[in-house]
N, C-alpha and C positions, 0 to 999 in steps of 0.2 A: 296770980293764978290765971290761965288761960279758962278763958270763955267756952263753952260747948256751941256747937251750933244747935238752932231750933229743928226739932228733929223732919219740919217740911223742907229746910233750908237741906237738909241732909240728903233729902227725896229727890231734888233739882238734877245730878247726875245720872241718877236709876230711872226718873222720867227722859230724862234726852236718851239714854240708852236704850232703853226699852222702843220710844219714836224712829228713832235712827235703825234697831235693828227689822224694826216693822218696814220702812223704808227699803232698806237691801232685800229682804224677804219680797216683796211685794214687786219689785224691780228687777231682784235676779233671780229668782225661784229658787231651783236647787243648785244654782251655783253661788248661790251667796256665801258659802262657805269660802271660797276660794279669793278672799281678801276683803271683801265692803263690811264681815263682822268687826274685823279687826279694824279698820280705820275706822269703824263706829267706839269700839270699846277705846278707843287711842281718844277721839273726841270726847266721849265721855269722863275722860281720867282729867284732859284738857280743863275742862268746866271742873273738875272737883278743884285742882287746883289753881282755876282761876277764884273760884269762890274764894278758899285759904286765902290765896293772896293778899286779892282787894279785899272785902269784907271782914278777916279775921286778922290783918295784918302778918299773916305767917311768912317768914323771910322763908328764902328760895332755899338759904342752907338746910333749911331742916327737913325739907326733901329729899336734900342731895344725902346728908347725916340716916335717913331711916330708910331709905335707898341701899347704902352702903352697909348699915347694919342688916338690912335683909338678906341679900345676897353677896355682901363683900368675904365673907367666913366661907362661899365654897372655894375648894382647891383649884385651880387650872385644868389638872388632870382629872375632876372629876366631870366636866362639861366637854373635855376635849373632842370625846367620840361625836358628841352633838353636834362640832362645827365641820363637821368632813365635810358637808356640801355648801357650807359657806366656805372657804377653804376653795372646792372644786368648781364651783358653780361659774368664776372668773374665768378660769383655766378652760374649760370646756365653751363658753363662750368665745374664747379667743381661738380656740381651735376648729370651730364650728366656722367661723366667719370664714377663716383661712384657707378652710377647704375649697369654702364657696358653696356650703350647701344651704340648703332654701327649703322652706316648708310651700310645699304644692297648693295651690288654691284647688278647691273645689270645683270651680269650672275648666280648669286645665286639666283634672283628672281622667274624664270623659273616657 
């Protein structure tokens, strides 16, 4: 029978998360939304399963195993619409370049 963790040992994540999101908040005010939440919430998942790891011995499969039972049941077709701009976002970068167009600096605007 696997072990539970102690439920401070559990708090370890939700503390760095909560720190880390203090951090972006504090650093990029209202643009924090605009990607340092998410590489906090990435760091904090980081730290849950490095704790699993080392501390409770859990193999890496049974990530990959309750990973896969989470989202491996949706259909293709039901995410598809989702990826249009991952999909686009290549394609219009290459064509952007190609034209040669450039984002204006601020002081050039004048």
């Amino acid at each position: 029978m696997k072990r539970l963790p102690h439920p401070l040992v559990s708090a370890i994540p939700l503390v760095v998360l909560i720190g880390l999101l203090a951090m972006v908040i504090a650093l990029f005010g209202s643009d924090s939304l605009s990607g340092g939440s998410q590489v906090s919430l990435l760091a904090a998942m980081a730290v849950c399963v490095f704790i699993s790891m080392v501390f409770y011995r859990e193999p890496w499969k049974s990530f990959e195993q309750q990973i896969e039972k989470t989202v491996g049941g949706v259909a293709i077709i039901a995410y598809l619409p989702y990826c249009f701009f991952n999909i686009l976002s290549p394609l219009m970068t290459i064509l952007v370049a190609a034209l040669g167009w450039k984002i204006k600096n601020r002081r050039d605007v004048s």
